[in-house]
Each structure stands twice: as structure tokens, then as C-alpha cells.
N, C-alpha and C positions, 0 to 999 in steps of 0.2 A: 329146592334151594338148600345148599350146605350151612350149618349152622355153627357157629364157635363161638362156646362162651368161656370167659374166665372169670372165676370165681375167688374174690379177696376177699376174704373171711376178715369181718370188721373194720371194713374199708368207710367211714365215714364222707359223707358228702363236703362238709367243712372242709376237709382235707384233699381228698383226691380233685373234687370240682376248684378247689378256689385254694389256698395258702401255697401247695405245694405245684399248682398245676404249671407253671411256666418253668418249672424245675423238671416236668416229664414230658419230654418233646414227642415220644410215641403214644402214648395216651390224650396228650393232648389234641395231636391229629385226630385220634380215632373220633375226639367226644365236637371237634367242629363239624365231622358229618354223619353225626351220631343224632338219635331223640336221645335227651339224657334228663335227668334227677335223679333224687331224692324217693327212696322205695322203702313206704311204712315196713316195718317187719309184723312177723306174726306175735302172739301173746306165750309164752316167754320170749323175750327178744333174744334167743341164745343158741347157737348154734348147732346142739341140737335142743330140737326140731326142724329149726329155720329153714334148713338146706333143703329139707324134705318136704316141706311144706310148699316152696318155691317150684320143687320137680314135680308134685303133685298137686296143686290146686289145694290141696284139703288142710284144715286148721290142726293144729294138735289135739283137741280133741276126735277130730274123727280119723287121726290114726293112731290113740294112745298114746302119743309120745310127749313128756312134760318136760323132759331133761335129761342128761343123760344117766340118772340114777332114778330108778320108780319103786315105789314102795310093792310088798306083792301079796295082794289079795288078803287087805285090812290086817296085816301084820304091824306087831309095834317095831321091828327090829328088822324083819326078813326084805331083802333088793335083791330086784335083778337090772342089770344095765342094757341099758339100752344096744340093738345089733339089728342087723340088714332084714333076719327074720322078723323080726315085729311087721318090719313093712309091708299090709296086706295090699295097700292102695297102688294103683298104675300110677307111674312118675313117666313121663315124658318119652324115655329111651322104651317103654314095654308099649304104649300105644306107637311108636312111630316103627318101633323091630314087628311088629304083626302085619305092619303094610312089605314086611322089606326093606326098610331102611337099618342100616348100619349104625353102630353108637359109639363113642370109645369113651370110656369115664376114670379119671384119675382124682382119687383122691376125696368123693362127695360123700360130707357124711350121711349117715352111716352106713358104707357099703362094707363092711366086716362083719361075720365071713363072705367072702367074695361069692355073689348069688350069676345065674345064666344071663348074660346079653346077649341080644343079638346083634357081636363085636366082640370086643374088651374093655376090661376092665380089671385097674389098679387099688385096691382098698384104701383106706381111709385111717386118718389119726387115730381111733381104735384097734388099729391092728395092736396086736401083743410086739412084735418084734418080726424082724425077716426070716426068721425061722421057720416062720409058719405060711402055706400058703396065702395066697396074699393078689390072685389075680382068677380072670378068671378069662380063656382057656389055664389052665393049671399049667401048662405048657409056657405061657409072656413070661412066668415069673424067670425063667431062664435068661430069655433076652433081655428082661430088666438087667437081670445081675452082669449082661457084658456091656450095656451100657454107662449104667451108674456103678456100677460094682454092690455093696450091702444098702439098699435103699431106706431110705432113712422116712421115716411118718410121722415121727414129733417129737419134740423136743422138753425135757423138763424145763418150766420157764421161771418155775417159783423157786430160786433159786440167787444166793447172793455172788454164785460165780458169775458176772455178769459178763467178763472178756471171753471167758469159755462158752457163755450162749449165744455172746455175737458169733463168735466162730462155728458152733450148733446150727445155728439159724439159718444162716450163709449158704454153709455144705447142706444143708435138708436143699433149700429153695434151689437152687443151681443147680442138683442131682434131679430134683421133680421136672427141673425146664428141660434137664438133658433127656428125659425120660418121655415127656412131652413133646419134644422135636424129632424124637424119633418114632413115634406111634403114628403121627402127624402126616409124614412123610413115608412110613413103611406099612401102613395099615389103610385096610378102605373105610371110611366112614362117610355119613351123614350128617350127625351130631356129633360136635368133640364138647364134653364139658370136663373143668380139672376144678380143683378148690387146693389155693395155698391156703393153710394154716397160719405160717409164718407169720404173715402179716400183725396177724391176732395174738400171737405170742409176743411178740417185740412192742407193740401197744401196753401191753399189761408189764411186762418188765422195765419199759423206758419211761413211762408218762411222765414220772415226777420229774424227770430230768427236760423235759420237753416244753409241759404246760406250766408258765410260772405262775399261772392261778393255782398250780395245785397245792394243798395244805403242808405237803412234805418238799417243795421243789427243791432243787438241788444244783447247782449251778457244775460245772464241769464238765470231761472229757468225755461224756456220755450226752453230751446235749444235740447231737444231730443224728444218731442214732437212729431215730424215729427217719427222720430225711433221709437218710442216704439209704435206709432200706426201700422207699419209697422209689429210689434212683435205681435201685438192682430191679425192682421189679419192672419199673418201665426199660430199664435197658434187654431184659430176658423176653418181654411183650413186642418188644420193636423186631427179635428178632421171630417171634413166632409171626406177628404180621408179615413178614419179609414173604414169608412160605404160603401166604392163602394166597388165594384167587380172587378176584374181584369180584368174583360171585357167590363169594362167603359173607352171609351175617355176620358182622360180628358185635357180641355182647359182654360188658361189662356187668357183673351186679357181687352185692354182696348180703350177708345173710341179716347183717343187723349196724350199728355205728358203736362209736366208743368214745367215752369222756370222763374225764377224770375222779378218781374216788372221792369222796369229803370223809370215808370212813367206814367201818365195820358194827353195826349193830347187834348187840348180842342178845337176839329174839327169844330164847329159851330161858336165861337166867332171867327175863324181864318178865314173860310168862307164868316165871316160880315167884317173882316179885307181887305180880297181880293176882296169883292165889288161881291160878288158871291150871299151873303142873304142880302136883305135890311129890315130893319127894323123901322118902324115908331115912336118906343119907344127909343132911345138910351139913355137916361139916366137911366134905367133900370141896365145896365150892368157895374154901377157903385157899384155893388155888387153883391154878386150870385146870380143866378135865374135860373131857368127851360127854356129847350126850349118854352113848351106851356105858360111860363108870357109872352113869343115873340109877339108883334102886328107885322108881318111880312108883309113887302106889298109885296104880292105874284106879282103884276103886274110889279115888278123890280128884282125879283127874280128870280135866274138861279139853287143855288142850297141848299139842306139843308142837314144836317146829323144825323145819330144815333150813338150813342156812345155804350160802348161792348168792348169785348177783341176784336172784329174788326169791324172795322166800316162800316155803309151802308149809301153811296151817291144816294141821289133819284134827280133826274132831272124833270124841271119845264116844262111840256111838251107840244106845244098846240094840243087842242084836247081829252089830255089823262087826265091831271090837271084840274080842275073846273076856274082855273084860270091862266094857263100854258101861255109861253112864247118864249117857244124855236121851232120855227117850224118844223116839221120832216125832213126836206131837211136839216136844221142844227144840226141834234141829233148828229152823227158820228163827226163832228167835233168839237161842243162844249163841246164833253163827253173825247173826246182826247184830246183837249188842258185843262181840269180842272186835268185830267188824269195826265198831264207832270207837272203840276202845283202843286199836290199832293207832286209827287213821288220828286220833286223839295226840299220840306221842309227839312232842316236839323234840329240835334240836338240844344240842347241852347247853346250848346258852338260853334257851328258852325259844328260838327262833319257830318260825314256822314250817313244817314239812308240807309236801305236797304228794303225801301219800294216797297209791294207790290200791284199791282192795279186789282183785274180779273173783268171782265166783264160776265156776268151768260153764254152770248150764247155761250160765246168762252171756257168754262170751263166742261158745260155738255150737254149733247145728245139734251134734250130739259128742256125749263126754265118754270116751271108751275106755276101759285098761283102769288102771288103777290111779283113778286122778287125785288132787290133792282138794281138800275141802273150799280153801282158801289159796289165792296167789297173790303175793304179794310183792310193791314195788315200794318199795321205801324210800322217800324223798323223790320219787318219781327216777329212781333206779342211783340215783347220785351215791346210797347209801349201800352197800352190801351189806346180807344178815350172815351173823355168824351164830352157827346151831351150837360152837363151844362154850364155856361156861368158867364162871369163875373168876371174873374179873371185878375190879374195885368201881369199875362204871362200868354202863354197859353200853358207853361209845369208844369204840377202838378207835386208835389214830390210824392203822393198819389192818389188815388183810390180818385171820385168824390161822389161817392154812399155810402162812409163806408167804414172799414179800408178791406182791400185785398193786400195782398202782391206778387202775382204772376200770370203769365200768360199763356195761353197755347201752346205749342209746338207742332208741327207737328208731331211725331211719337211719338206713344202709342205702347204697346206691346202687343205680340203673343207666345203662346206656343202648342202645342198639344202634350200631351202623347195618343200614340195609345198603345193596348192590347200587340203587335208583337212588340219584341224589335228596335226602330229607333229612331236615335238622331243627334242632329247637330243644324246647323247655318242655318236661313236663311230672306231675307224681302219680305216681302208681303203688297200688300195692303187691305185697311180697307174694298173693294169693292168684294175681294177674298175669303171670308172670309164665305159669305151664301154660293157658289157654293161647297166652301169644304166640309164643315159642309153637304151638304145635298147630293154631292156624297158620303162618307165616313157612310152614314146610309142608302143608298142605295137607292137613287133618282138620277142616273147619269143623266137620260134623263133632269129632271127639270135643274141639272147643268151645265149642256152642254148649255141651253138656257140663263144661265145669264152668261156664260162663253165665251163660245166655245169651240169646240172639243180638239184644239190646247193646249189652254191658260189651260187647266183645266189639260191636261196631264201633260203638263210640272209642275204646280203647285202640281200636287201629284207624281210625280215623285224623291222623295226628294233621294230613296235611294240609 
């Protein structure tokens, strides 16, 4: 069986299932003979890992990946970012290309730099620019450039030119559909999966104009925004429906959901507040600055943070640190009492958070790469951490980095139309998701291994 899925990068269920769905006449079809919901994401709920985690069965911890920025090998200072090499784990398209089957991928992150399928394949919002290879036979990138002409892979969204990123937005998504209806139709595949970004972009730049719960709304000519992107996408899907076969799967999902900021937390100066970062510069933070302007004396130093829609606590380790402090007989309990200390903080008006703290070992099988001591979701993601410093509170009304008005939510959506009439309700997780996909084309064996016998019956058992 051929399989196609398309991938909304922070497509929330509230949204595509229920506010907006009688406004999308081709999506809507697809999801009355669809199994659909609501599909947990994985721990960070962010896109990356998510995408990869969905292609591979495996958590972020058992592929390294926390974000798209990793700290490298207990350095205070030194990153590397995230790319298609990290990924040592089989995703989807390498167990079903070993039987023979065909793949074609546009756009999943992180596929930059563009690795062997057996097909094609278009890289992903890390690309640098079309300058650079970008496909892989090396050869597509040609036929991309007579289809769309300079293909375009993301857009700056933090940004107050807001008329110039609807128009960004637009040309990217329209140029991706054109790009997609021609691979579609000119290429042999088994599996087709694409991932718009856009989606995800135009969330985080429109919210406040959108949701009048939010603390910034903003009433005006930006207020359907949100909607009528919604309407491009279902009009560019109706027409890739038009092209399958009734013997094509087809799948809806997306990596994680989105809802509104309440704010920006500034985790580091509250850190140097609680006597946790010390710092040799303090009149520095008599206006804003970077963590790296920080002179930090690491020899007084227990902990530091990264800011993100959630944030990463790295502990000062002896031993592990160039300059660490905390000795391993004390790691467990000075990671618990910073732990209760966190979860401690309330709102600025005194409110109550519903902060969350995971620890990697306690979260997934095993924690590889260079994980973050502490992960944190602040106010249960409502709040984003800002790692800058220097502010008079340390509740931002806004985004630290550039304007963003929302944050991501825990459950992203699922849907499947199979060929055989079946339909309904149900939730799944973002982990569930390879083992279907590749029982359902006819790799039970491989799905059974990232499943089990049990877990995988029950999961296709919908009827």
C-alpha cells in the first residue's frame, strides 16, 4: 500500500479538528474517512526532535536530540546544532527502501545536509540557503529550480515586518506545493512525506492578533491571518488529493500543538537572584545582555540555564565541568532541592504555576549526546525561558529574542485515511506513529520491534 502523509508543523487539534474545520472543505473530507485525533508529542514538544522522533519510533533521548541547539561535551560555552548526521536511528523511509520500496521527502526535519534515500529527497528549514546543495539525488535540485525557480525553506518570522512575512509565507508554501505536485506525479514512490514549516511560523507571528485571551491581543487587519493561512493550506491539499489514488493512505499529523504566550521568563538572572550563578560582572545587568557578556565565576557556580519554549538546566559538576563544583555524591540532591526550588516560582501576581521539571534518565530508555541536566516547562509550556538578562523583573510581557506570540502545546494531530472504509476517534502517541506507518505497508516484523506484539495490535485494532 502507498502511503502519504502531510506534515503541519504545529497544527493543533483545537484548530484543524474543530474552530477552523468547516472553513476546510478538503481536509475535512479527508478526516470523515479518516481514524483522527489528538497525538501526545514527544519531551521537548518542539520540533526538533519531534519530526524525528515520529519517523523513528525513538525518544530524544535515544537519538540525542534535545533541540535544535546542544551543548558539546560539558562545555560552558561550546554548540553544535543540530543536522541529518546525528541521526543514527532507522526512520521509516531506511527500513521500508531495504525491502525496495521507494520514498520521496520534502522538507522533514532535520534532513540538512541531504543524506541517501532510496528516492528523493528535498531538505528541510535548516538548509543555509539554495545555494547549497539541498536534495538528494544532487541532480532534483535542478528540476526543483524549473519548477519553483530559488526554493525557498524558511522564513524569518521574528520580525515586525509583518505585511512582508505574509507575503514570505505565501511564496515559501505555494512554491513547496508546486514542488510537491510535481515529484508526486513525476517521481515513483511508496512513501511521499513533506513537512510545511509555514504553518508554524504564521502561529508564532499572528497569535496575538488571533486569540483575544492573549495578554498582548490586538484587534485589526491582521486578525484572520491565522484563518486564511489555514484556507491556503486546505486549498494546496485538495489539490494534492485530486492526484492520489484510492489506494493511497493518506495521513495527517503534526509534530506538537500551539497556544498562546502568558510570557517570557528570565531563568538566568533569577538563577543569579537565588545565588545558584555567580557572577563577577554584576553591574552588567543593569541593562540587557547575553548570557555569554556573563564573566561567571564558574568556582561559585551551581547552576546556569538556556532559554526556549522550554528551558535546559545544566549543573556545575565536579569532574564532568572544566571547572565543576558539585561533587557526584551530591548531584541527586542538589538537582532535587534546585528542582523544588524551580517548580516553587509563581506567577508575578503571586498566581500559581504548574510547572514542570523531567530529568532525561527518568523520561526515556536511555539519554545519549549531550543532554541537559534538567528540562523544563514553565507554567506547563504557557511561559517561555529567556536565557537574556538584565531586566527590572524577570517576567517579560514578550518574547526576549523578537516578537513571538505563542507557545507550544503538547498534543499535535493525527489522522489516517486508509483505502477500506474506517473512521472514528482516537489518541495516540507521537512514538506510535513509525511502528503504524510501517506495519500498514507491510513491515509488521520491523513494527513489532519498535512496538511490540501487544501495543501494535491494540493500536491497529481501531475497528
Amino acid at each position: 500500500m502507498k502511503c502519504f502523509v502531510m506534515g503541519l508543523d504545529s497544527a493543533p487539534p483545537e484548530l484543524l479538528f474543530n474552530e477552523f474545520i468547516e472553513e476546510l472543505p478538503n481536509i475535512r473530507k479527508i478526516l470523515e474517512n479518516s481514524i483522527y485525533g489528538p497525538m501526545r508529542s514527544c519531551i521537548p514538544a518542539i520540533t526538533i526532535p519531534a519530526w524525528m522522533c515520529m519517523a523513528t519510533g525513538k525518544t530524544p533521548g535515544e537519538l540525542g536530540l534535545y533541540g535544535f541547539r546542544h551543548r558539546k561535551e560539558s562545555s560552558y560555552t561550546d554548540i553544535w546544532i543540530a543536522h541529518s548526521m546525528k541521526i543514527k536511528e532507522k526512520a521509516i523511509w531506511d527500513y521500508i527502501g531495504k525491502k525496495g520500496l521507494k520514498s520521496i521527502l520534502v522538507g522533514v526535519p532535520p534532513t540538512y545536509p541531504p543524506r541517501k534515500v532510496n528516492g528523493y529527497l528535498v531538505s528541510c528549514f535548516i538548509t543555509p540557503d539554495s545555494s547549497v546543495n539541498y536534495t538528494y539525488p544532487s541532480t532534483l535540485k535542478n528540476e526543483i529550480e524549473k519548477v519553483a525557480g530559488d526554493y525557498i525553506f524558511d522564513v524569518v518570522f521574528r520580525k515586525d515586518e509583518r505585511d512582508k512575512l505574509i507575503e514570505e509565507v505565501w511564496d515559501m508554501t505555494e512554491k513547496r506545493f508546486e514542488v510537491i505536485r510535481y515529484l508526486l506525479q513525476e517521481k515513483e514512490w511508496d512513501y511521499f512525506e513533506f513537512v510545511e514549516i509555514g504553518l508554524d511560523r504564521i502561529h508564532h507571528a499572528f497569535w496575538k492578533y488571533f486569540d483575544e485571551e492573549h495578554h498582548l491581543y490586538e484587534e485589526g487587519k491582521y486578525r484572520n491571518v491565522i484563518r486564511d493561512y489555514y484556507r491556503l493550506l486546505d486549498k494546496e491539499i485538495g489539490k494534492i488529493v485530486n492526484l492520489l489514488d484510492e489506494n493511497t493512505a493518506i495521513s495527517i499529523v503534526s509534530d506538537h500543538g500551539v497556544k498562546r504566550m502568558k510570557g517570557a521568563f528570565a531563568i538566568n538572572q533569577w538563577l543569579i537572584q537565588e545565588g545558584y550563578m555567580k557572577v563577577r560582572n554584576p553591574e552588567i545587568l543593569s541593562s540587557f545582555c547575553r548570557f555569554e557578556q556573563l564573566d561567571v565565576d564558574w568556582s561559585r557556580t551551581v547552576a546556569w540555564a538556556w532559554g526556549g519554549y522550554y528551558s535546559r538546566i545544566f549543573l556545575n559538576v565536579k569532574g564532568r565541568e572544566k571547572k565543576g563544583i558539585i561533587k557526584k555524591t551530591e548531584y541527586e540532591s542538589v538537582r532535587d532541592e534546585l528542582k523544588d526550588a524551580i517548580c516553587s516560582i509563581k506567577g508575578e501576581n503571586g498566581e500559581k504555576w504548574d510547572t514542570k521539571v523531567f530529568y532525561p534518565e527518568d523520561i526515556y530508555p536511555v539519554a545519549k549526546g549531550d543532554k541537559p541536566d534538567m528540562m523544563v516547562y514553565l507554567d506547563n509550556l504557557y511561559w517561555r525561558a529567556a536565557g537574556t538578562l538584565g531586566y527590572e523583573s524577570n517576567y517579560l510581557p514578550e518574547n526576549d529574542t523578537g516578537p513571538d506570540d505563542a507557545v507550544h502545546s503538547e498534543y499535535g494531530v493525527f489522522s489516517l485515511k486508509l483505502p477500506e472504509s474506517n473512521s472514528g476517534r482516537t489518541e495516540i502517541s507521537i512514538y506510535d506513529f513509525a511502528p503504524l506507518i510501517l506495519n500498514l505497508m507491510g513491515l509488521k516484523e520491523e513494527a513489532v520491534k519498535l512496538r511490540g506484539e501487544n501495543e501494535l495490535r491494540n493500536l491497529v485494532n481501531w475497528s
